[in-house]
C-alpha positions as CSV (number, residue, x, y, z in Angstrom):
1,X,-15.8,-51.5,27.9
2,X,-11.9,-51.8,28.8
3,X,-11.2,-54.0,25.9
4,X,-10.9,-52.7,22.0
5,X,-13.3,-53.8,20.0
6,X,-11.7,-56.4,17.6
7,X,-10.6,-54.9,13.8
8,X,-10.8,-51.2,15.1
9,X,-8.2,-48.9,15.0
10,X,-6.8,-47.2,17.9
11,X,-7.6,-43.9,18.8
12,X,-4.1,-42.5,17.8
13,X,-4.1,-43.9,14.2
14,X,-7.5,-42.4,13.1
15,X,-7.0,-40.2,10.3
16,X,-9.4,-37.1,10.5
17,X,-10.4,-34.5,8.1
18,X,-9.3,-31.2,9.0
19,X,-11.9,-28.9,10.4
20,X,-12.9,-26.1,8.1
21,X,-14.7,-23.1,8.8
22,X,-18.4,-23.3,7.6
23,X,-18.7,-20.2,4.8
24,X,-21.3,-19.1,3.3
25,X,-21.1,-18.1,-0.6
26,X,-17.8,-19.3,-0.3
27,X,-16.5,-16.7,1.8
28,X,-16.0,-17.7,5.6
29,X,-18.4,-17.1,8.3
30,X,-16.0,-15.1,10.6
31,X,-15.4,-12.5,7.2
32,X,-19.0,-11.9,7.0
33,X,-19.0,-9.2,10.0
34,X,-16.0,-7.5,8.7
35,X,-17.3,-7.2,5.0
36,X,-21.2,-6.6,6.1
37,X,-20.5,-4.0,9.1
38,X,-18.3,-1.6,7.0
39,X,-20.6,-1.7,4.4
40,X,-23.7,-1.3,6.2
41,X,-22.1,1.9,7.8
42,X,-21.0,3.0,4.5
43,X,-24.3,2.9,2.6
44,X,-26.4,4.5,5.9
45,X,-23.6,7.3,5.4
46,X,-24.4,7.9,1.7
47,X,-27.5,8.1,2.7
48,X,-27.9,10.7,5.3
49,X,-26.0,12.4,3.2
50,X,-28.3,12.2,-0.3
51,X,-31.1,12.8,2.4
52,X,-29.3,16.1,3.8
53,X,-28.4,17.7,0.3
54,X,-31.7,17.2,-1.0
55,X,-33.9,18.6,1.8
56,X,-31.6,21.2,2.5
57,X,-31.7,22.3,-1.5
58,X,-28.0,22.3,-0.9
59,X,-26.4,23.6,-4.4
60,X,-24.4,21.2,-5.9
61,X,-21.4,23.6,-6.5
62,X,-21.3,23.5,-2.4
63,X,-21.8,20.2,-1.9
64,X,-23.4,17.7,-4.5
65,X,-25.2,14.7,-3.3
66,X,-23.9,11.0,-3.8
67,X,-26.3,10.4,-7.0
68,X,-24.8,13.6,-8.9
69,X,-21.3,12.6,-8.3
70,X,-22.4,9.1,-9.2
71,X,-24.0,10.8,-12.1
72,X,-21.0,12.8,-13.3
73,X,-18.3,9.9,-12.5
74,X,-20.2,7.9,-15.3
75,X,-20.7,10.7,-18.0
76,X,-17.1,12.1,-17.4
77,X,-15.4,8.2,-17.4
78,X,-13.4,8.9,-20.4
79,X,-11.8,11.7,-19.3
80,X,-11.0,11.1,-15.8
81,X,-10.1,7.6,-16.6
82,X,-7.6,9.1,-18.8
83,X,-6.0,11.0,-16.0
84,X,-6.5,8.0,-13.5
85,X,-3.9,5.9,-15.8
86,X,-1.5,8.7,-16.1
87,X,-1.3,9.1,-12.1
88,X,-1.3,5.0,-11.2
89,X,1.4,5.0,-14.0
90,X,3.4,7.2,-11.7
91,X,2.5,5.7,-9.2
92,X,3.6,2.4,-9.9
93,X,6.8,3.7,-11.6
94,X,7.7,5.3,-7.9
95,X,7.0,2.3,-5.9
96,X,8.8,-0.1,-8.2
97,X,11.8,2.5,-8.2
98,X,11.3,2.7,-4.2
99,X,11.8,-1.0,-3.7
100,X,14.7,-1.5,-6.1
101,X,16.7,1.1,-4.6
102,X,15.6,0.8,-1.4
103,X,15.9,-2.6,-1.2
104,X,20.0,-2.8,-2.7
105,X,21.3,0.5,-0.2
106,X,19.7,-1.7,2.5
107,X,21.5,-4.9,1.7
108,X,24.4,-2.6,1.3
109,X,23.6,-1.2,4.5
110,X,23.4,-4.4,6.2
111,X,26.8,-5.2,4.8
112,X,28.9,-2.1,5.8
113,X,28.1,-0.9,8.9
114,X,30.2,2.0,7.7
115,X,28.3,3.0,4.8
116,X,24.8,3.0,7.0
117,X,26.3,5.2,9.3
118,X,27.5,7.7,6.3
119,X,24.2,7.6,4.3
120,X,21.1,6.7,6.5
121,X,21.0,10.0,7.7
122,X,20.7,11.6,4.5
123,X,17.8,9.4,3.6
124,X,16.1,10.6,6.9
125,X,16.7,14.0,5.7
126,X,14.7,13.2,2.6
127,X,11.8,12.0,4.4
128,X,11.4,14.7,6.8
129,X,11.5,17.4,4.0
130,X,8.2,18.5,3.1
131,X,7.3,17.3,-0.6
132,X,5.3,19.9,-0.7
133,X,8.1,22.8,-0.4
134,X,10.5,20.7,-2.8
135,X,8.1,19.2,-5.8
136,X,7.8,23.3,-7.4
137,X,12.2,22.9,-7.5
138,X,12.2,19.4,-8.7
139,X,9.8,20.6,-11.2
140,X,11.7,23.7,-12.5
141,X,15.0,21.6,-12.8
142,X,13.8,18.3,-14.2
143,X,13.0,19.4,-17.9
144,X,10.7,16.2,-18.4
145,X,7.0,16.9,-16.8
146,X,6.7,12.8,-16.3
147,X,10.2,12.7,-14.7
148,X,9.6,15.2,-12.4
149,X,6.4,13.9,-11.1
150,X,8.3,10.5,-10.7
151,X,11.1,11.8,-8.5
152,X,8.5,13.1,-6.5
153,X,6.4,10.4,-5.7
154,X,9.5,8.2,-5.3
155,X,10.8,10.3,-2.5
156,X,8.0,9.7,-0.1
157,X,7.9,5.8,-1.0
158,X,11.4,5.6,-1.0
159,X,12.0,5.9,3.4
160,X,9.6,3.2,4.3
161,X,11.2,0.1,2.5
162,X,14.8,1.4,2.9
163,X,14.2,1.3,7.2
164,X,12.3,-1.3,7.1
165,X,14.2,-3.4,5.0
166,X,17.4,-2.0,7.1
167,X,15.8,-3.0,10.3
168,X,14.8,-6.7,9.5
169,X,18.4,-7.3,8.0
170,X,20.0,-6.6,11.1
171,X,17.1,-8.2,13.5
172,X,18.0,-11.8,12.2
173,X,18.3,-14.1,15.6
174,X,22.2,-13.8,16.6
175,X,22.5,-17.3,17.6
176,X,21.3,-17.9,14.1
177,X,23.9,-15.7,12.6
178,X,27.0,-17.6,15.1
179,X,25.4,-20.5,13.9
180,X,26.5,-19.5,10.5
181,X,29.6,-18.3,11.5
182,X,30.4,-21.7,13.1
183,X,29.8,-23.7,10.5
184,X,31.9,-21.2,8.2
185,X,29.3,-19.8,6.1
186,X,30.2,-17.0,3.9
187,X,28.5,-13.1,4.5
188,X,26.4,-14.0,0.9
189,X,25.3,-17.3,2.3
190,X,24.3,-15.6,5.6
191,X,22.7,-12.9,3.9
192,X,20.4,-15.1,1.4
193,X,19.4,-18.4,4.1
194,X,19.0,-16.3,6.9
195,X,19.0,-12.6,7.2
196,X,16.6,-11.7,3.8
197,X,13.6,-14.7,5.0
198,X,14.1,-12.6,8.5
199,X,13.6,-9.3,7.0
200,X,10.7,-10.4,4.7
201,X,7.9,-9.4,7.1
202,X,9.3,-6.1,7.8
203,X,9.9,-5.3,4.0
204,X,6.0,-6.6,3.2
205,X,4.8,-4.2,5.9
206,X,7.2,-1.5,4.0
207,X,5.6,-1.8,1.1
208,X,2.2,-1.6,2.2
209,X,3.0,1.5,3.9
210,X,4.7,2.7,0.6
211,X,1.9,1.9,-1.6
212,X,-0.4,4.4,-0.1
213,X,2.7,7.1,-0.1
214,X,3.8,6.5,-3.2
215,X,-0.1,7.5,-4.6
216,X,0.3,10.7,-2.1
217,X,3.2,11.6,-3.7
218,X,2.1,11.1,-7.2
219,X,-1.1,13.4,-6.4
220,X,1.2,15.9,-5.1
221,X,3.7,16.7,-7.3
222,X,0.6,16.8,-9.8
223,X,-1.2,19.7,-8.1
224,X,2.1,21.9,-8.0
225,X,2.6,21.0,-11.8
226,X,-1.3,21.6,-12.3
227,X,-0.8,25.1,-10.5
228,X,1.6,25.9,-13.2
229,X,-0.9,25.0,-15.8
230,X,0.7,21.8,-16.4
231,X,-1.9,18.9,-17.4
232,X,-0.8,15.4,-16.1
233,X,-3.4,13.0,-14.0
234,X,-6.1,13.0,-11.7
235,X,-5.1,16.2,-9.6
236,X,-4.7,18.8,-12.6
237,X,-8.6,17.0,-13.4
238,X,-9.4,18.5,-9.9
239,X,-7.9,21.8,-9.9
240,X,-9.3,22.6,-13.2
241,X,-13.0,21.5,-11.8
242,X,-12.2,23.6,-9.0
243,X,-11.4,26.9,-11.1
244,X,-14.8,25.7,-13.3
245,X,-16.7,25.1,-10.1
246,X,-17.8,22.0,-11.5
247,X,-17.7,20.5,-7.8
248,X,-19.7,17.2,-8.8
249,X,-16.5,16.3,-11.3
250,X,-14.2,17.0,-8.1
251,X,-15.6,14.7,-6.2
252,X,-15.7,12.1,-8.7
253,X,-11.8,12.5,-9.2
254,X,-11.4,12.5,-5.1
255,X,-13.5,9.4,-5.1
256,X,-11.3,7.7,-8.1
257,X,-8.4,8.4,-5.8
258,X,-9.4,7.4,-2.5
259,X,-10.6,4.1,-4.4
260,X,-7.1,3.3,-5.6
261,X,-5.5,4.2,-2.7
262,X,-7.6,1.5,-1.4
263,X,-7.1,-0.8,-3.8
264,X,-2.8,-0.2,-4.0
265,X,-3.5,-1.7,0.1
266,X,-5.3,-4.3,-0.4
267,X,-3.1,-5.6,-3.3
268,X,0.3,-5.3,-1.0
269,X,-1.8,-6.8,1.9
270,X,-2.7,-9.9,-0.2
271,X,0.8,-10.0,-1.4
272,X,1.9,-10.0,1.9
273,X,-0.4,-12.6,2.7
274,X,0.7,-15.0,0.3
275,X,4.5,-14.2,1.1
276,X,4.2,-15.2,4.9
277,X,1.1,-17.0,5.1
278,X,2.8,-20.6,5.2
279,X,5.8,-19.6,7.5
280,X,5.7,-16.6,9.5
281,X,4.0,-16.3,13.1
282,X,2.3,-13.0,12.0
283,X,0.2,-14.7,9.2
284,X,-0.4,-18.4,10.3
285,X,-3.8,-18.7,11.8
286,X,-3.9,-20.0,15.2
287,X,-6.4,-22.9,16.4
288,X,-7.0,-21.4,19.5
């Protein structure tokens, strides 16, 4: 039929509901595979593993199977849950420290070309140093245990968000920045509507990389104050099961750590997530 069928609407001015992904359990059908695949791998390994202890008569101050660290994460939860708060404290006292500072010296950067060019190099000194070789001296000279382990988990968080940051200040679109220029906007206008939104993405991925560095940090400064017979979190917990042989504990405290590590991502990838997902090209989800 060539004609439109009298009352309808055209084609153009139908209104139609959005499509949406079928889920299941409320979760998407395309996350299913990524949740279910991981997993699946995971328990099989815990498996093999239970399986391999136990025929083996492996003693469990070599290796202890997944049940006995289970076992021993439950019985010994007040203490090493103890320890756990001490070293996320620190940790999240690093990272917070890492993103203020890091954050103002790169706005600062971005302003003075001068000053980057006197001072980045000092902060890429800092990185590259070994945390390991400096943590004993930080320790020795910082009279206050907590401190201490502070400064040195803040030095390995500290790099990532500082050249980061730096680089998406100064990789705002120049025909933007003339824009701005044109129309006689000052360097605090330029700096707040256009050159922070562009360096938002490349702090966010910063801070996800700091997360993880800032826990590394917090663990090691704890094992050269544990060495020292120091007690603080999670890694004096395993040097002392170590010198006890009380292996099973060990593994529970590796296990605690490896879990926030992985939970410290996931919280800076959902933050990045909400950050961008409305805006930016890396986090909009494309139709086709």
């Amino acid at each position: 039929m060539t004609e439109t069928m009298a009352g309808a609407a055209p084609a153009d001015d139908i209104d139609l509901p959005p499509v949406r992904s079928p889920t299941v359990l409320g979760i998407r059908r395309e996350t299913w595979p990524k949740i279910l695949m991981p997993s699946t791998m995971g328990f099989l390994g815990l498996v093999l593993w239970e399986v391999l202890v136990s025929v083996n008569a492996v003693p469990h101050y070599i290796l202890p199977g997944p049940l006995l660290i289970a076992r021993t994460l439950w019985t010994d939860w007040g203490t090493l849950s103890g320890s756990l708060w001490i070293t996320l404290q620190i940790t999240g006292m690093a990272l917070t420290v890492a993103v203020v500072l890091g954050v103002a010296l790169s706005i600062l950067f971005s302003l003075s070309k001068w000053v980057e060019l006197s001072f980045f190099p000092y902060a890429v000194i800092l990185q590259v140093t070994p945390i390991v070789s400096i943590a004993p001296l930080i320790i020795i000279w910082v009279d206050n245990t907590y401190l201490s382990l502070l400064i040195c988990a803040w030095i390995v968080a500290f790099f990532p968000i500082l050249s980061n940051t730096t680089t998406g200040l100064n990789s705002a679109d120049h025909n933007l920045r003339n824009l701005f220029e044109l129309y006689g906007a000052t360097r605090w206008q330029t700096l707040r509507r256009l050159r922070l939104p562009a360096a938002m993405p490349y702090f966010l991925a910063g801070l996800r990389i700091s997360g993880g560095l800032a826990l590394i940090g917090a663990v090691v400064a704890e094992f050269v104050a544990g060495s020292g017979g120091v007690e603080s979190g999670l890694a004096y917990r395993i040097l002392e099961s170590g010198y006890r042989l009380q292996i099973p504990r060990m593994f529970a405290a590796l296990i605690m750590i490896s879990m926030s590590g992985i939970v410290i991502f996931l919280a800076m990838s959902l933050i990045t997530h909400l950050a961008l997902r409305r805006w930016h090209e890396s986090a909009i989800k494309r139709e086709n």
